[in-house]
Each structure stands twice: as structure tokens, then as C-alpha cells.
TILUM-495114 format. One record per residue (C-alpha): residue number from 1; residue in one letter; x, y, z negated. Coordinates in nm, 4 decimals, padded with zeros to 6 digits. Example, Ala and Ser with C-alpha at 12.3 -4.5 7.8 and 13.67 -1.06 7.14 Angstrom:
TILUM-495114
{node 1, "A", {01.2300, -00.4500, -00.7800}} {node 2, "S", {01.3670, -00.1060, -00.7140}} 
//
This chain:
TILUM-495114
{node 1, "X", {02.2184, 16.8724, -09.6948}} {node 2, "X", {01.8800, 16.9321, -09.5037}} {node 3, "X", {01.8453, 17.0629, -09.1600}} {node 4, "X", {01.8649, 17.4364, -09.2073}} {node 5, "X", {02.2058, 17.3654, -09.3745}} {node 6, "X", {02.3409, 17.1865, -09.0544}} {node 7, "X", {02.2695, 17.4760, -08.8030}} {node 8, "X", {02.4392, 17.7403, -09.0712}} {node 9, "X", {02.7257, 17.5078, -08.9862}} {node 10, "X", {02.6664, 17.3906, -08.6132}} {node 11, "X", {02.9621, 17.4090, -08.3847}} {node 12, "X", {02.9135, 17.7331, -08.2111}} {node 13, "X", {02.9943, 17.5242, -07.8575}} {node 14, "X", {02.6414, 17.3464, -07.8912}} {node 15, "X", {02.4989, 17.6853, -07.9180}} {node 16, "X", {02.6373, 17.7750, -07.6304}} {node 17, "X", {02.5603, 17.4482, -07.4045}} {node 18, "X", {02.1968, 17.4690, -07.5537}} {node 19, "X", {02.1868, 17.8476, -07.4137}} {node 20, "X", {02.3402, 17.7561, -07.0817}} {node 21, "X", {02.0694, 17.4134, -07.0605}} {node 22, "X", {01.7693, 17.6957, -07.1198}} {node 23, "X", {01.9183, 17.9541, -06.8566}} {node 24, "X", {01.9240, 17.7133, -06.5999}} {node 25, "X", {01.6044, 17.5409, -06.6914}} {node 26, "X", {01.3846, 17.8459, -06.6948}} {node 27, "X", {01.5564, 17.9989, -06.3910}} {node 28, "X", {01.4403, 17.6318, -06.2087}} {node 29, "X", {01.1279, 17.6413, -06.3357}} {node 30, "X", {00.8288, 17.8727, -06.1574}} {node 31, "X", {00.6258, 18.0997, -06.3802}} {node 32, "X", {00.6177, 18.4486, -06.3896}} {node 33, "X", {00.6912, 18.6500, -06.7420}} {node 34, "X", {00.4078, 18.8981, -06.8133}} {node 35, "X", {00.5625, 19.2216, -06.8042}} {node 36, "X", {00.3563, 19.5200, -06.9477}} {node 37, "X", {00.4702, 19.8481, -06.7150}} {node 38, "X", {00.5530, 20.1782, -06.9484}} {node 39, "X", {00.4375, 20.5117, -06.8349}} {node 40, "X", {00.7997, 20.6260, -06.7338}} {node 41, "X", {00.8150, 20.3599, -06.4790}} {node 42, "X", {00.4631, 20.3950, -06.3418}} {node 43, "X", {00.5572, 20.8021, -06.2967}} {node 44, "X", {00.8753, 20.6649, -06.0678}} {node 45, "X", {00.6467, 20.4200, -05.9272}} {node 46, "X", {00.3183, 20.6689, -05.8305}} {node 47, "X", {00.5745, 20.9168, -05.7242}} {node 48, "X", {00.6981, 20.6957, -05.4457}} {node 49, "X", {00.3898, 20.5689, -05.3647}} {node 50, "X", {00.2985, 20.8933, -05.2802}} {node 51, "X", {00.5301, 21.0201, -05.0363}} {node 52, "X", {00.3960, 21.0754, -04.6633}} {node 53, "X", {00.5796, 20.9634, -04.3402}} {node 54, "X", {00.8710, 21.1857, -04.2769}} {node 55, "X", {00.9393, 21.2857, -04.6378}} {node 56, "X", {01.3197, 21.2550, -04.7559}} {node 57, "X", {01.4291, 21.0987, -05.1308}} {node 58, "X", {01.7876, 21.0897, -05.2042}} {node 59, "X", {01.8921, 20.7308, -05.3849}} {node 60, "X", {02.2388, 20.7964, -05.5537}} {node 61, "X", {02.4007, 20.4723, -05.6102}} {node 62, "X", {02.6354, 20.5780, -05.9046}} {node 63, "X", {02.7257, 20.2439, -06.0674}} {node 64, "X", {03.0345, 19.9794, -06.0901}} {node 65, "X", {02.9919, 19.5913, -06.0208}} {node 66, "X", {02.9543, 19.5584, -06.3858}} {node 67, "X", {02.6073, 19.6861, -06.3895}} {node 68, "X", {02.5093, 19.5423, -06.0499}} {node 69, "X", {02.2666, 19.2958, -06.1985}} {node 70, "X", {02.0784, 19.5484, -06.4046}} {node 71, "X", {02.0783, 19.8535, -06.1710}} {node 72, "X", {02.0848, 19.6813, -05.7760}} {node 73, "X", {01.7317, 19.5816, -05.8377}} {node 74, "X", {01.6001, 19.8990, -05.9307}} {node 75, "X", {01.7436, 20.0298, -05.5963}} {node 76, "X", {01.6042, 19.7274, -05.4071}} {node 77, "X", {01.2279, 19.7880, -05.5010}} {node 78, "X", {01.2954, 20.1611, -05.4800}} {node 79, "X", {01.4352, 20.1879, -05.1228}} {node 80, "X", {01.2029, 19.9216, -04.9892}} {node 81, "X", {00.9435, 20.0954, -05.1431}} {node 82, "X", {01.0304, 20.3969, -05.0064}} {node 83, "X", {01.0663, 20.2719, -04.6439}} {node 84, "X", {00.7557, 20.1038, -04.7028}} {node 85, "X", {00.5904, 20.4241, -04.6582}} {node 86, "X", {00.8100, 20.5651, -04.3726}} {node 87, "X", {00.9999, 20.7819, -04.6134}} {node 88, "X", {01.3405, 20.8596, -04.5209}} {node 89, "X", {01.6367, 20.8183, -04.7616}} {node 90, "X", {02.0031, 20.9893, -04.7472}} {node 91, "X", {02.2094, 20.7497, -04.9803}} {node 92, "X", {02.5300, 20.8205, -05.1719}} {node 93, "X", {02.7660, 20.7139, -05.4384}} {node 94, "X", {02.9450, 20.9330, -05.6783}} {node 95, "X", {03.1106, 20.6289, -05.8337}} {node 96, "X", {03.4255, 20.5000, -05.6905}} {node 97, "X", {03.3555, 20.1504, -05.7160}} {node 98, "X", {02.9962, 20.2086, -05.5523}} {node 99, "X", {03.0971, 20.2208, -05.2168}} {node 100, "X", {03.0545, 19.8650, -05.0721}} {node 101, "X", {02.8071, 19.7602, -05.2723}} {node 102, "X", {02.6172, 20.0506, -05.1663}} {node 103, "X", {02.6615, 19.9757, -04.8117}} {node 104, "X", {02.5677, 19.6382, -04.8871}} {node 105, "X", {02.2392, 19.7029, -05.0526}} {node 106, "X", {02.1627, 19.9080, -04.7179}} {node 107, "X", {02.2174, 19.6514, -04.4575}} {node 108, "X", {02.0010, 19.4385, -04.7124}} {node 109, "X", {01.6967, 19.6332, -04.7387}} {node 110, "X", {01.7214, 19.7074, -04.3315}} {node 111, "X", {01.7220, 19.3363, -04.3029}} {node 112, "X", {01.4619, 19.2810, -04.5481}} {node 113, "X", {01.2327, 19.5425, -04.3824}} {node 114, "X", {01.2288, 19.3659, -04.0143}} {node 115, "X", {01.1848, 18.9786, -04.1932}} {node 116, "X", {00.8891, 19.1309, -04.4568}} {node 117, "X", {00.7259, 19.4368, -04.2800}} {node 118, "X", {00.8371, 19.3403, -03.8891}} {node 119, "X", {00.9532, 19.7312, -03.9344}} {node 120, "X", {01.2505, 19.7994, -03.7482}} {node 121, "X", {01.5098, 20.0873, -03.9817}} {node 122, "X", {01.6920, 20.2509, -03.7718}} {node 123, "X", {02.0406, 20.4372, -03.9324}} {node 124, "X", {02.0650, 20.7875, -03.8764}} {node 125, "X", {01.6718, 20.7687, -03.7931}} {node 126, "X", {01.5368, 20.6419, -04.1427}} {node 127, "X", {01.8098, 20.6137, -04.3297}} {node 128, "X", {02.1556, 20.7761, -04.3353}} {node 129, "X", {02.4584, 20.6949, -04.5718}} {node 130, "X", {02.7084, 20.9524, -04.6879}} {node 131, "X", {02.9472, 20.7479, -04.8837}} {node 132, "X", {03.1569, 20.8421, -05.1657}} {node 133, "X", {03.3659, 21.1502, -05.2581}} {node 134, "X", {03.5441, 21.2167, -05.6026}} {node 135, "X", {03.4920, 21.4726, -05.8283}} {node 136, "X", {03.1131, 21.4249, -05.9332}} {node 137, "X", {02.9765, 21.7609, -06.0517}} {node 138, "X", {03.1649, 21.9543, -05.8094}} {node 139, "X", {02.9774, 21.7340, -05.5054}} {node 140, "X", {02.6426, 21.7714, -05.6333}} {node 141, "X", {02.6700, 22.1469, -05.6797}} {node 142, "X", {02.7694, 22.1541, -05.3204}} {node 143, "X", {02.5166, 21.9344, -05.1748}} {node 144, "X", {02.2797, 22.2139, -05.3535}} {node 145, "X", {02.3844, 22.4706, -05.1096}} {node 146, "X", {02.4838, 22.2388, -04.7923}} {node 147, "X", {02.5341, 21.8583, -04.7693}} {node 148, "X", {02.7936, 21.9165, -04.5335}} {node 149, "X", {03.0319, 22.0773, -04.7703}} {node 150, "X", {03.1141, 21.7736, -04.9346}} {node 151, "X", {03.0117, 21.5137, -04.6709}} {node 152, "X", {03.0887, 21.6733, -04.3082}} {node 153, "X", {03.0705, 21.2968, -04.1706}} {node 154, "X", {02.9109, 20.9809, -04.3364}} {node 155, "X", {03.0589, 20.6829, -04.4415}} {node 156, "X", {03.1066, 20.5783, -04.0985}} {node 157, "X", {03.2818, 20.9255, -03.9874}} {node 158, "X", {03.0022, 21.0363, -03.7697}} {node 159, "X", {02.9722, 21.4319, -03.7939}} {node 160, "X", {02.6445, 21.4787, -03.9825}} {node 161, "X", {02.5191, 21.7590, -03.7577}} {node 162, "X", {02.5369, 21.4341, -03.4831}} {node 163, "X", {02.2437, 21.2322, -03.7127}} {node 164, "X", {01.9083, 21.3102, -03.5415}} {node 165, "X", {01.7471, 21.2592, -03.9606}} {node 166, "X", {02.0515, 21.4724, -04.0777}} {node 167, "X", {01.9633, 21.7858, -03.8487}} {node 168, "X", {01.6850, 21.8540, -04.0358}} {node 169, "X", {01.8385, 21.8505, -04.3617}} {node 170, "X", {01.9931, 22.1153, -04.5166}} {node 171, "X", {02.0662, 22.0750, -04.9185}} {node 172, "X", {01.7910, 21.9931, -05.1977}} {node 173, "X", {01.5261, 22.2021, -05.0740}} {node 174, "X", {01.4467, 21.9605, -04.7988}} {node 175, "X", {01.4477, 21.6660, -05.0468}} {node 176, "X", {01.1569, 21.5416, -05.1947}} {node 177, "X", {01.3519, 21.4040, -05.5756}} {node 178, "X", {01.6930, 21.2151, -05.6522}} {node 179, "X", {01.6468, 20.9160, -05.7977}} {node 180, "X", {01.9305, 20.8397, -05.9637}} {node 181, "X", {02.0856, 20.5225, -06.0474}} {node 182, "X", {02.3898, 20.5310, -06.2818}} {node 183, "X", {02.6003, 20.3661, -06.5264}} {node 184, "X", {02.7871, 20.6746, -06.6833}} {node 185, "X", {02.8627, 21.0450, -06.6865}} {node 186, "X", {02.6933, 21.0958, -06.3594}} {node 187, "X", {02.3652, 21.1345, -06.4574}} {node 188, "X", {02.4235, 21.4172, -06.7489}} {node 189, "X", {02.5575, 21.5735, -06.4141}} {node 190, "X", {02.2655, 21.4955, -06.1921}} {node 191, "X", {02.0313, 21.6406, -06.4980}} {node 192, "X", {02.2502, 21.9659, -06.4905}} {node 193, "X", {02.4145, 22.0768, -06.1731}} {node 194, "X", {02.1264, 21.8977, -05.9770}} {node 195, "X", {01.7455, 21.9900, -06.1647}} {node 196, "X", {01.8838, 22.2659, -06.4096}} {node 197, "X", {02.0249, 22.4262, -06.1812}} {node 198, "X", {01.8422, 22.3474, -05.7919}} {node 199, "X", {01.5838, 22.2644, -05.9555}} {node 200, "X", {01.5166, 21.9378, -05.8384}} {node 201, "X", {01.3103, 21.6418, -05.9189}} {node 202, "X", {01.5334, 21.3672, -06.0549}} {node 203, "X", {01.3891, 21.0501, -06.1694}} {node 204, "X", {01.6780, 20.7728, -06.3298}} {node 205, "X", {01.7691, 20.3851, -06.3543}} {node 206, "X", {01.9969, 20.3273, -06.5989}} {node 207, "X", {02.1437, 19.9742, -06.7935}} {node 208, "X", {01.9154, 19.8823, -07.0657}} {node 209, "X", {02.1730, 19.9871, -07.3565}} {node 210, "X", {02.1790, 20.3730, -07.2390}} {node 211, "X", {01.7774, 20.4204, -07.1781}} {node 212, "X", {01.7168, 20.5133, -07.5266}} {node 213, "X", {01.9693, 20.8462, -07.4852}} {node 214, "X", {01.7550, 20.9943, -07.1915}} {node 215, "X", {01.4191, 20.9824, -07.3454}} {node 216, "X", {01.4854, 21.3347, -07.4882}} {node 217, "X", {01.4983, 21.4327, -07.1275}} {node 218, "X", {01.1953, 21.2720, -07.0032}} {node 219, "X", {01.0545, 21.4720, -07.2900}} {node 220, "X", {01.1249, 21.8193, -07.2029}} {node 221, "X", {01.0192, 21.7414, -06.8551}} {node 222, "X", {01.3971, 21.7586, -06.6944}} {node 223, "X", {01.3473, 21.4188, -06.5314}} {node 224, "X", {00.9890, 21.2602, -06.4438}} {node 225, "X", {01.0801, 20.9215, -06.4971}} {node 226, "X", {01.3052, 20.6253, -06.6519}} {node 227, "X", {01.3712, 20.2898, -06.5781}} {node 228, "X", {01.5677, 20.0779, -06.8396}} {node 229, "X", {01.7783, 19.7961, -06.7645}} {node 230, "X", {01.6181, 19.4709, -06.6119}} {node 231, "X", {01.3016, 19.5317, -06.7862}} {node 232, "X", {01.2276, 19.8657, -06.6220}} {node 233, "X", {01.3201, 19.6487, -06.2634}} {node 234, "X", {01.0825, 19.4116, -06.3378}} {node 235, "X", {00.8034, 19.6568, -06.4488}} {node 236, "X", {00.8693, 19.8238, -06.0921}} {node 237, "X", {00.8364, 19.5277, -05.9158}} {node 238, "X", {00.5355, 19.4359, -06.0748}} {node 239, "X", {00.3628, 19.7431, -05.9660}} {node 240, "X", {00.5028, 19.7295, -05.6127}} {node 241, "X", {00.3886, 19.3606, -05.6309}} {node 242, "X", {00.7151, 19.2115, -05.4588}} {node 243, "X", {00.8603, 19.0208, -05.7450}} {node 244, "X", {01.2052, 19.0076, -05.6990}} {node 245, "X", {01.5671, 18.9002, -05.8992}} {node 246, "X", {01.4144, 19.1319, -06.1842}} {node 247, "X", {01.1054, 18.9474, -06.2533}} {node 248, "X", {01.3025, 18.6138, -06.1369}} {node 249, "X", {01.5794, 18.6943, -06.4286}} {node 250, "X", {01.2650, 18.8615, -06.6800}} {node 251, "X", {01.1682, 18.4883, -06.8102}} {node 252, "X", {01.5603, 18.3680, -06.8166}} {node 253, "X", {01.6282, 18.6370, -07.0093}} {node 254, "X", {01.3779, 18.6206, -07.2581}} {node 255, "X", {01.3726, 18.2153, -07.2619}} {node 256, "X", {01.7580, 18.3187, -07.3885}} {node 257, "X", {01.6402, 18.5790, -07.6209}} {node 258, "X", {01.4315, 18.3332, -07.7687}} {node 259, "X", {01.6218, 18.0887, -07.8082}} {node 260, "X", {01.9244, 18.2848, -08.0104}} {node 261, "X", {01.5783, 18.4338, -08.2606}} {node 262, "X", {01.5294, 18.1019, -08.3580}} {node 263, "X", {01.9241, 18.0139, -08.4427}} {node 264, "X", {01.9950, 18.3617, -08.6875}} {node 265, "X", {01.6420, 18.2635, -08.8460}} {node 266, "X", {01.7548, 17.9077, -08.9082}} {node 267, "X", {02.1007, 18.0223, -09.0152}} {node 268, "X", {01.9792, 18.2379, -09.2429}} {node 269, "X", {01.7628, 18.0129, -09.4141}} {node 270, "X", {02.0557, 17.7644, -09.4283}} {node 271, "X", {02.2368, 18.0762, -09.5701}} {node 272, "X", {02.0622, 18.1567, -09.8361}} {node 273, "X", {01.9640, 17.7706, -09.9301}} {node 274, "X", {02.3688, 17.7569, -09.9936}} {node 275, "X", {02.3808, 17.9762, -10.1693}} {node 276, "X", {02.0846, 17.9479, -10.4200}} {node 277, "X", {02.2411, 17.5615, -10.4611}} {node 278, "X", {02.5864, 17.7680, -10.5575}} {node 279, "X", {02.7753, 17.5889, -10.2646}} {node 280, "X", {02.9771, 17.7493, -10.0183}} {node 281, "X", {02.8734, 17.8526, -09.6992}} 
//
């Protein structure tokens, strides 16, 4: 029995500890993966970039923990980016697990901005958070005509019409382009209720598996740009050159990728070696 013969037969629990030995290896080890940034990234990217002092985006956090690790770092580099260049951001979720995590992310980036930038955010002065309420297409329809039809506080209860940033802000008309970062249903409805019908500029982050269904989209011009899964983090992070858990997970998760490409092309040869001797597999 040669050695393409063995793997076909290897105890799938060696796979497994071999996988686990790489993860941790590469994640230890300091290089950077070479990432090569798509257009649809670069158009979220240049879009940001390009906003003045004063200018409002609205980030809707619209995802459960279970795509945290694909879709938080999108909103990291976004918001940061954003605040970066004194843009102001009203943040939601339509998802009902989004909530804390939202809030988290928040506090995050206002830390993150007074360590990296010595730039103090101040909430309800850069930055206001509306929280969650159910019913997804029905909120964003009514955020179209008044933000306070939906959300007449924020997530802390504070009457919006009491937010010095919020006083100024009316509906979609004073808001530069959602960029929306989802997991599900809620984006057909940003598409939709939000740009089909308010005509707004929405840009989206979604998990790596979905990206391929919105292209059709960024086609016909209904959103101006896509990031996809931990790869389309990493790309924005490259251009924003802040490398961050995107680019830090880019070279695990291709070191793993790698790794499992070299076991189904050994166990294939060891297949088909089997079976060309006539023994079983």
C-alpha cells in the first residue's frame, strides 16, 4: 500500500488535529497575505474616503452572532473610516439579535478613535444609535419619510429631537448612503423600500456564501458596492491601510484552505489507485 493509499484511509481525527496545528501556527506567525482589492470594494472604499466633515452615512448592523466574524470587521474599518474623516454616522439594527453587539462595536470604535487618532467621538455629536425595532420593511419605509416614526428615542430612550446630530436629520434625504451590513432578508429590503423606492445610495457587506446573489444588483446600478465575507474585510482594510482581524484571519484562513486542497488531491489519487488495483476503498 503506498502513501496515497494511507491518506484515502487516514483517521479523519488527524485531519482535524493537523488543521487545528496550522490554524494556530499561522495565526502565531507574522506575515501579511497579499490580498488583491476588487472594484466593488474599492467603490465602498473611494466613496467613504470621500465624504467631507459634517456629512451623515447610516451603518445598519443587520446580522446575528453567527456571522459576527465575517461581517463585524467590515463595520470596524467602515465606521472608523468614516469617523476618520469627521463623518457622522446614525447606527441601527433591524436584526433582533444585533442589538448588543451593535452597541458593542460602538463603544469599540469610540475607544479606538481616542487610542489611534487622539480624536475624541462624542454620542449624539458624531455618532448616534437608534437601536432595534421589529418588523424590517415596515421601519425602513418609515425612516424614508421621518426617522422618528419608528425610532422617537434611541437605544438609550433619549427623545431624538433632544440629539444636537439628530436635529438636523430628517429621513434619507439628509443621508449621504446606507451601508448595509446583513446576514438575511434585510438587505432585499434595504435594495427595495430603501434605493427603489427613496432612492438612496446603498452599498452592502454580506457573509462570503451570499455575495455571489447580489452581483446582479451591483450590475444594474441599485447598489454601488459589495463586500464579500472576510475577503471583502480584508480588501477594505488593505486600502484603508489599518490591517485588522480581517487581514489577521486572511492567511489562517487560506493556510486552512490549503491545507484541506492538498488532502481531497491525495485522496483522490489514493482513490483511484484502489481502484485500478481492483481493491476496495
Amino acid at each position: 500500500m503506498n502513501i496515497f493509499e494511507k491518506l484515502g484511509q487516514l483517521d479523519r481525527r488527524w485531519i482535524f488535529l493537523l488543521l487545528a496545528i496550522v490554524c494556530v501556527a499561522t495565526l502565531l506567525a507574522d506575515f501579511r497575505m497579499p490580498v488583491r482589492v476588487s472594484r466593488e470594494v474599492r467603490s465602498i472604499y473611494e466613496f467613504v474616503d470621500s465624504l467631507k466633515a459634517g456629512d451623515v452615512i447610516h451603518v445598519a448592523v443587520d446580522y446575528d452572532p453567527n456571522a459576527l466574524a465575517e461581517l463585524q470587521p467590515m463595520a470596524y474599518a467602515v465606521m472608523e473610516h468614516a469617523l476618520e474623516r469627521n463623518a457622522k454616522i446614525v447606527l441601527t439594527t433591524l436584526s433582533q439579535n444585533g442589538a448588543g453587539m451593535a452597541e458593542r462595536l460602538m463603544l469599540d470604535i469610540i475607544d479606538t478613535m481616542k487610542v489611534r487618532y487622539d480624536k475624541t467621538i462624542t454620542y449624539g455629536k458624531d455618532i448616534v444609535f437608534l437601536g432595534y425595532k421589529p418588523y424590517y420593511s415596515i421601519v425602513i419605509l418609515s425612516m424614508g419619510e421621518n426617522y422618528r416614526i419608528p425610532f422617537p428615542s434611541d437605544y438609550y430612550n433619549r427623545p431624538l429631537d433632544s440629539i444636537p446630530m439628530m436635529k438636523s436629520i430628517q429621513n434619507y434625504d439628509q443621508v449621504k448612503a446606507v451601508i448595509e451590513l446583513g446576514s438575511g432578508n434585510i438587505i432585499d429590503a434595504w435594495i427595495a423600500d430603501a434605493n427603489a423606492r427613496y432612492g438612496v445610495k446603498v452599498a452592502i457587506g454580506v457573509t462570503g456564501v451570499m455575495a455571489a446573489d447580489y452581483y446582479p444588483y451591483l450590475r444594474s446600478g441599485q447598489i454601488f458596492g459589495l463586500m464579500g465575507g472576510m475577503l471583502g474585510a480584508a480588501e477594505y482594510e488593505q486600502l484603508f491601510k489599518k490591517p485588522g482581524t480581517a487581514s489577521e484571519a486572511m492567511r489562517v484562513q487560506v493556510s486552512a484552505h490549503v491545507v484541506i486542497i492538498i488532502f481531497i488531491i491525495f485522496g483522490n489519487i489514493g482513490f483511484f489507485i484502489s481502484r485500478r488495483k481492483g481493491g476496495s476503498v
